[in-house]
N, C-alpha and C positions, 0 to 999 in steps of 0.2 A: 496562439504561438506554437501550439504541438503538428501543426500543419507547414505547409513551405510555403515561405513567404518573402518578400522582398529583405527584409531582415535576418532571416534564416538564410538567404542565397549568399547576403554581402558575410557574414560571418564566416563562412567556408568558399568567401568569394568565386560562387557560381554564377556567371554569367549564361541569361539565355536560359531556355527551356529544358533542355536534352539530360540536366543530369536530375530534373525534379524525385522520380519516382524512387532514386537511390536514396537523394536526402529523405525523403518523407520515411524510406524503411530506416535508416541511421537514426533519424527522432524519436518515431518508434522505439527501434532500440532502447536507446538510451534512457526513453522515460521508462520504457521497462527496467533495466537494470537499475538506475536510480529507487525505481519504487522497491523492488525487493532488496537491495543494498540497507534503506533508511525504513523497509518495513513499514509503508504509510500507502494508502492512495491518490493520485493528484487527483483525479478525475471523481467523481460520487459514485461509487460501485456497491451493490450489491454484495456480501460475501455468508456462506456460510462455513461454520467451522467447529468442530466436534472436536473433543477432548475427554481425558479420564474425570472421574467424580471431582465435584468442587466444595464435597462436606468436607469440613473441618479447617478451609479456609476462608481469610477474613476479606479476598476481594478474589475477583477471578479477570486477571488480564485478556484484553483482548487483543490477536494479535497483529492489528491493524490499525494505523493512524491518520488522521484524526477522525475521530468520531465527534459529530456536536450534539449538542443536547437537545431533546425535543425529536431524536431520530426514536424512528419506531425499531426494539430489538425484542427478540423473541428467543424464549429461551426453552427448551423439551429434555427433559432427563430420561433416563432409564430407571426403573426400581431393581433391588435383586431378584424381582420376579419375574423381569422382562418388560414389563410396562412401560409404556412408553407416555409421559405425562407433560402436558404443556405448561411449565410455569405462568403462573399470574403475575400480571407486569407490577401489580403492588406489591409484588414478595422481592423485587431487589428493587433497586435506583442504577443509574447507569450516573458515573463518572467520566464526563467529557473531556476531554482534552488530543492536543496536536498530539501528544509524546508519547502518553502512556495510560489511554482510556480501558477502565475495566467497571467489572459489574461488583458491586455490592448487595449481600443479603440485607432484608429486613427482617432482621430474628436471625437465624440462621439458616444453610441452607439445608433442603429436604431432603432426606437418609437417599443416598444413590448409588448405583451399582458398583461396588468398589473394584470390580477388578476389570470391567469392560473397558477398553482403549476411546471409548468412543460412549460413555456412560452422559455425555452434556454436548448438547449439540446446541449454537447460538446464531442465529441469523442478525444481521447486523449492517446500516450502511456505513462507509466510512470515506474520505474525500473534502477537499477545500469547496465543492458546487459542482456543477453542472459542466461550466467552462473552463478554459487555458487561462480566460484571465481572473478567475477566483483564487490561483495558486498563487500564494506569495513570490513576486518577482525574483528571488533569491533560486529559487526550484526552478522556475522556469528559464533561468540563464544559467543553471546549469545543464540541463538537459539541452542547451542548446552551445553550451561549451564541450559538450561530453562529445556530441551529434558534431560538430564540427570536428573535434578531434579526431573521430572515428573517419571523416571523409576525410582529411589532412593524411592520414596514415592508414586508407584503405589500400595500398599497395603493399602494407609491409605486413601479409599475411603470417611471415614469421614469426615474428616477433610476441612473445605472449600478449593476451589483450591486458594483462594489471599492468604489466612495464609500458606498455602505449599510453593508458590510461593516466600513471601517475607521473608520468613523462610530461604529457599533455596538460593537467588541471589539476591535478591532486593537491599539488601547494596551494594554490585558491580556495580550496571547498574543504578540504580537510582537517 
């Protein structure tokens, strides 16, 4: 569905060939914007992401949705000495979830750089699968109500993109 398709043309009623390569960047788009709007991946992506120390709290959010369980994540701190150390996957659990998956210590976690910006770094996949159609149907007919709004109102370069936007779908999805 994230590609242009007979469905994608009638929805921004494209007829014919000539205007594919527009719609396919509009889909584009809009799954990007979708994704960083709702903070999630539709697609299985790879991500890595470093942040300050995670002693002294009781879960450490991840910031990307969904994560499922049984994903390989990999977790490297800093010491205040510099050291750069690979957590053991038995020293937390990983909390799966669509909304709001984070890591859990077992025990708690180990003394880390408190004042480096960048003291826990966490590699992680996160995404409904492989495909357009592992994404719950709700996501993918947005992104393709967004994608069509955006060809419906690609002349009205004026116009800010939230007023197009909320003009267009916002009542639906919001």
């Amino acid at each position: 569905m994230f590609g242009v398709s007979n469905h994608s043309k009638g929805s921004a009623a494209v007829d014919g060939d000539d205007q594919d390569a527009m719609l396919a960047a509009l889909i584009g788009t809009a799954r990007t914007v979708i994704e960083r709007r709702r903070s999630l991946a539709m697609i299985t992506q790879v991500w890595a992401w470093s942040g300050p120390t995670a002693a002294g709290k009781a879960s450490l959010p991840l910031p990307l949705a969904p994560v499922r369980s049984g994903v390989a994540v990999s977790v490297r701190y800093r010491t205040e000495a510099g050291d750069e150390i690979d957590l053991p996957t038995d020293a937390f659990r990983l909390v799966a979830s669509d909304v709001l998956p984070r890591l859990v210590p077992v025990g708690a976690w180990p003394a880390m750089a408190r004042t480096a910006p960048d003291a826990l770094a966490v590699t992680f996949a996160a995404g409904f699968g492989d495909a357009a159609s592992d994404v719950p149907l709700p996501l993918r007919q947005e992104v393709l109500m967004y994608a069509t709004a955006l060809y419906d109102r690609r002349q009205a370069a004026t116009e800010p993109l939230q007023l197009v936007m909320a003009g267009a779908y916002g009542p639906l999805v919001f």
